[in-house]
C-alpha positions in Angstrom: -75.0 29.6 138.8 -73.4 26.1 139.1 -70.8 26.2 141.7 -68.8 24.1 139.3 -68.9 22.6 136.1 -66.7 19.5 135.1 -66.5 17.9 131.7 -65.4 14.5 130.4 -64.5 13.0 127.3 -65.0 9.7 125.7 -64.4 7.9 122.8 -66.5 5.2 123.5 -69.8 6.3 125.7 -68.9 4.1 128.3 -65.2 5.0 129.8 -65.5 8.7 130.1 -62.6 10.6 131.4 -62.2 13.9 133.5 -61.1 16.7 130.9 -61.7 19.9 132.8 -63.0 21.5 135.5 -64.0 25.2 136.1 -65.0 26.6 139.7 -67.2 29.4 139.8 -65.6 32.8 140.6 -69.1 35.1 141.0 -70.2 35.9 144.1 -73.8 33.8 144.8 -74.9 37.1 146.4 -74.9 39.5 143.0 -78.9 39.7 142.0 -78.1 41.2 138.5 -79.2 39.0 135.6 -75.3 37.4 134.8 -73.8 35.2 132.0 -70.6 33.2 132.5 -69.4 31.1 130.3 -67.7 27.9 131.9 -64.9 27.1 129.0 -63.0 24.3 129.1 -59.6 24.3 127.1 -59.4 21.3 125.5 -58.1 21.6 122.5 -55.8 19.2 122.3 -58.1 16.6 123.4 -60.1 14.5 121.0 -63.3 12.9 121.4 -66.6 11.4 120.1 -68.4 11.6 123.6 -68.7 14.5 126.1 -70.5 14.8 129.5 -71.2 17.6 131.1 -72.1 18.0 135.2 -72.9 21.0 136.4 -73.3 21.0 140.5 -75.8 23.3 141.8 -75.7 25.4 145.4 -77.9 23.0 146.7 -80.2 25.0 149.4 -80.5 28.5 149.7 -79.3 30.2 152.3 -81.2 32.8 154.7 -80.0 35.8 152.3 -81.1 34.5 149.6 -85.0 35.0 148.3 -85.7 31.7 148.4 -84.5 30.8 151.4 -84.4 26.8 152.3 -85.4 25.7 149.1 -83.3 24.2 146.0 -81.3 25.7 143.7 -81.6 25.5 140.3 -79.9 25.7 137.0 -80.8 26.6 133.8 -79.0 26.1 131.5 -79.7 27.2 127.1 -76.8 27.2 125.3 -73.5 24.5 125.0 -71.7 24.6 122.4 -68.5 22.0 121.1 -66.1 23.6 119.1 
């Protein structure tokens, strides 16, 4: 899971600005298979442009399987409502 996921908005793909941010609540030690959705409320806010950054864990930490290496994300689904 991304430890947090920040989106901006644009209406001219060069000057983006910071709409939301949402922080990660799940514990990075639960092993079952999870979906979170990371939801930004912006509603109100309209745009042509959006970016998305997602920040990973970076390395793994001793409990962890993979111990030293990188983290990942995968990521298969945004959707823009």
């Amino acid at each position: 899971m991304p430890v947090k996921v920040e989106f901006y908005l644009s209406d001219d793909n060069v000057n983006f600005k910071l709409a939301a941010t949402v922080e990660n609540t799940l514990n990075p030690k639960v092993t079952d298979n999870t979906i979170i959705p990371f939801k930004a409320n912006t509603k109100q806010a309209k745009a042509r442009y959006v970016k998305i950054i997602a920040y990973n864990y970076g390395k793994l930490p001793e409990w962890h399987q993979g111990a030293g290496g990188d983290a990942y994300i995968f990521i298969d689904e945004i959707q823009i409502q």
